[in-house]
N, C-alpha and C positions, 0 to 999 in steps of 0.2 A: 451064348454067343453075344457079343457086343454089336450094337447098332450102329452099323455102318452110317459113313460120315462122308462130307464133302471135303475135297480140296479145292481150293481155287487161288489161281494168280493173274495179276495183269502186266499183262505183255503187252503197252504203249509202243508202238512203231515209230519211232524217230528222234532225235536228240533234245535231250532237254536236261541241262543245268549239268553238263558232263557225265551224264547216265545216257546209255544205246545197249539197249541189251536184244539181245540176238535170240535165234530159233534153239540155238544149243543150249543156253540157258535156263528157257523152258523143260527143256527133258533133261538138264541136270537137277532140277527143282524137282522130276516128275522122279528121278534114280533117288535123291538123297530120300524122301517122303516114304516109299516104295523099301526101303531099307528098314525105317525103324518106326513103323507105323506096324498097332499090336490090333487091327479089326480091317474088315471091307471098307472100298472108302470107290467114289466117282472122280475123276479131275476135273476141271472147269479151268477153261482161259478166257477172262475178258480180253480183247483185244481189238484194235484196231485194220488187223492182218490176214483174212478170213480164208487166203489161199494158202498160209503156211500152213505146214505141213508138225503137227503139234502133236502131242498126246492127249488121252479124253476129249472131252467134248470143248468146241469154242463157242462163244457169246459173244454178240458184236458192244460194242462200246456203242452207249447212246450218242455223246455228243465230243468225241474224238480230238477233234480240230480246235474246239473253243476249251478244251478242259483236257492241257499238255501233260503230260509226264504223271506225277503223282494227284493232280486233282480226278484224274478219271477215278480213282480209288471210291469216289464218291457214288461209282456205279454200284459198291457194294452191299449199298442202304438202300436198292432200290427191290421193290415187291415182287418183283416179275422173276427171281432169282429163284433155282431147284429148292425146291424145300428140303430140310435135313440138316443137322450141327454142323458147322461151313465153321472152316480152318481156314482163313487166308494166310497166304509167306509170301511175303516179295521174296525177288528170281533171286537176291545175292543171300540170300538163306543156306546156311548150313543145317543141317538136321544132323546131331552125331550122337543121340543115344533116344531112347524111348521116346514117342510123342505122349504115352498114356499121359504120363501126368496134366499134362497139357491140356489132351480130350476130353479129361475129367473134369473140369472145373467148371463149376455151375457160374451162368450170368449170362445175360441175352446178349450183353457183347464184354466180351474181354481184351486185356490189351496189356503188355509189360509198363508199369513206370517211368517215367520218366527221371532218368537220373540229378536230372537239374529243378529246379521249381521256381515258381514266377511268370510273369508277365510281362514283355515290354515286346513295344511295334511289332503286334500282330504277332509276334511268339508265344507260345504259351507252353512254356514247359509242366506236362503233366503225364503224357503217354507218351509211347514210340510203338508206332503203328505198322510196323515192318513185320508183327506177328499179329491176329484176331481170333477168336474165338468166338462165333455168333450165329445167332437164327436167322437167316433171309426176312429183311420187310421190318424186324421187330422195332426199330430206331425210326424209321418212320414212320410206322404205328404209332410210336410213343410222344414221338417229339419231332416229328414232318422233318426229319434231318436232310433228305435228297432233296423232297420239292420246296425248302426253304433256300436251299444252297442253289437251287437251281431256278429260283425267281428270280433270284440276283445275284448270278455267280459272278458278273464282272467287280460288282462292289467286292465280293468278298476275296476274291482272288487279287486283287489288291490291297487289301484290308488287311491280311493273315498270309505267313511264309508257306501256310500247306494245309491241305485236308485235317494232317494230326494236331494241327492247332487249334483249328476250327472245334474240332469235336472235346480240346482240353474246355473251350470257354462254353461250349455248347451245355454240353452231357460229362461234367465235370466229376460227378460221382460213380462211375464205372468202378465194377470188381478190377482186380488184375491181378497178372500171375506172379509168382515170385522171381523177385528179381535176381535169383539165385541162379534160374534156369536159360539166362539170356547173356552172354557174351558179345561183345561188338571186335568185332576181325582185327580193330587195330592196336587190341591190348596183348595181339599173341607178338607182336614187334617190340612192344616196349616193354616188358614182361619176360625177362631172362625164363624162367620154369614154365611160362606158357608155349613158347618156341618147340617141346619135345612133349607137354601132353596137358593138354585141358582141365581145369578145376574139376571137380569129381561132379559136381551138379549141375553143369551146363548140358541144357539138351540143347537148344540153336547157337549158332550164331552168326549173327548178319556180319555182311562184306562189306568192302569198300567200294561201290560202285565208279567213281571218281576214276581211280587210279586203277582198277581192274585188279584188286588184291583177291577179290573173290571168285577171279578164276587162274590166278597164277600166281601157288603158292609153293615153288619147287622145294622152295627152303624149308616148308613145314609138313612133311610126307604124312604123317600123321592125318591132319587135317580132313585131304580126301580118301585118306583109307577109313576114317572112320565114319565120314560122311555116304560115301558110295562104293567103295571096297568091297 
């Protein structure tokens, strides 16, 4: 029997940068996982929201209000976290075929590629951070990645467009998964044969948080049948 494993997402309460993701989000994150996930696993929601009404267990966000939208992510370097191989997905995650490959992969923290490369004002293209694969604590173990960010997170929070930039100039040399296995929502629009059915190797793939493609995708039935069907 395979060792059960964590999930964990965060559920930030309120608008930031055209992202408001809602209580159904979370339990479609908790259906698609719950589909193609091959061992036992816990769920965990960081959040800001401690009276919604959620699956598994919730975690309050440390510092909420000064660290909007995707910097609280930063909670997930912090020590105090369930110990056990921890999966984080952001909520606009599609899961539509196996996670094994994914759970399998050795490295204290993991993370897909960055399609782009380089550097410029505070971007740092090297990862996308919408998937993890990690230990609780092991980053700030290694390299104080929370209590560094959080001595002076207003420098860096204007310094850098996001957490995932942060950790490309930080902790530059991370394993990561193939980039085989990750699709982004808006290549099934441009992409005549992606519209009726998925490249054979994509297990995720993230949505359009913006424009809400990652919950209203009539046109592509496919999609949610293979995600939570």
């Amino acid at each position: 029997m395979k060792e059960k494993v964590n999930i964990i997402c965060l559920y930030w309460v309120g608008e930031f940068r055209g992202r408001n993701f809602t209580e159904n989000d979370v339990w479609r994150l908790h259906q698609t996982v719950s589909k193609h996930i091959d061992r036992d696993f816990d769920f965990y929601v960081l959040t800001n929201d401690l009276k919604a009404e959620l699956p598994g267990t919730s975690i309050p966000l440390i510092n909420p209000e000064e660290w909007p939208g995707w910097w609280s992510k930063m909670d997930l370097h912090r020590t105090d976290l369930p110990a056990g191989r921890t999966l984080y997905l952001d909520l606009d995650s599609h899961v539509i075929r196996s996670l094994q490959p994914i759970l399998d992969t050795p490295g204290d923290l993991v993370m897909f590629p960055s399609r782009m490369s380089g550097s410029s004002g505070g971007i740092v293209s090297r990862y996308q951070a919408a998937t993890m694969l990690f230990d609780p604590g092991e980053m700030e173990r290694k390299y104080q990645l929370f209590s560094k960010f959080q001595r002076d997170d207003d420098y860096w929070m204007a310094h850098y467009r996001s957490e995932q930039d942060i950790m490309g100039e930080w902790i530059p040399d991370q394993p990561t998964f193939l980039d085989k296995w990750l699709m982004k929502a808006r290549l099934i629009k441009r992409t005549r044969p992606y519209r009726k059915h998925p490249p054979k190797d994509v297990i995720i793939i993230t949505g359009q948080p913006k424009n809400n493609f990652f919950r209203e995708h009539s046109n592509f039935p496919w999609l949610e049948q293979m995600a939570r069907g």
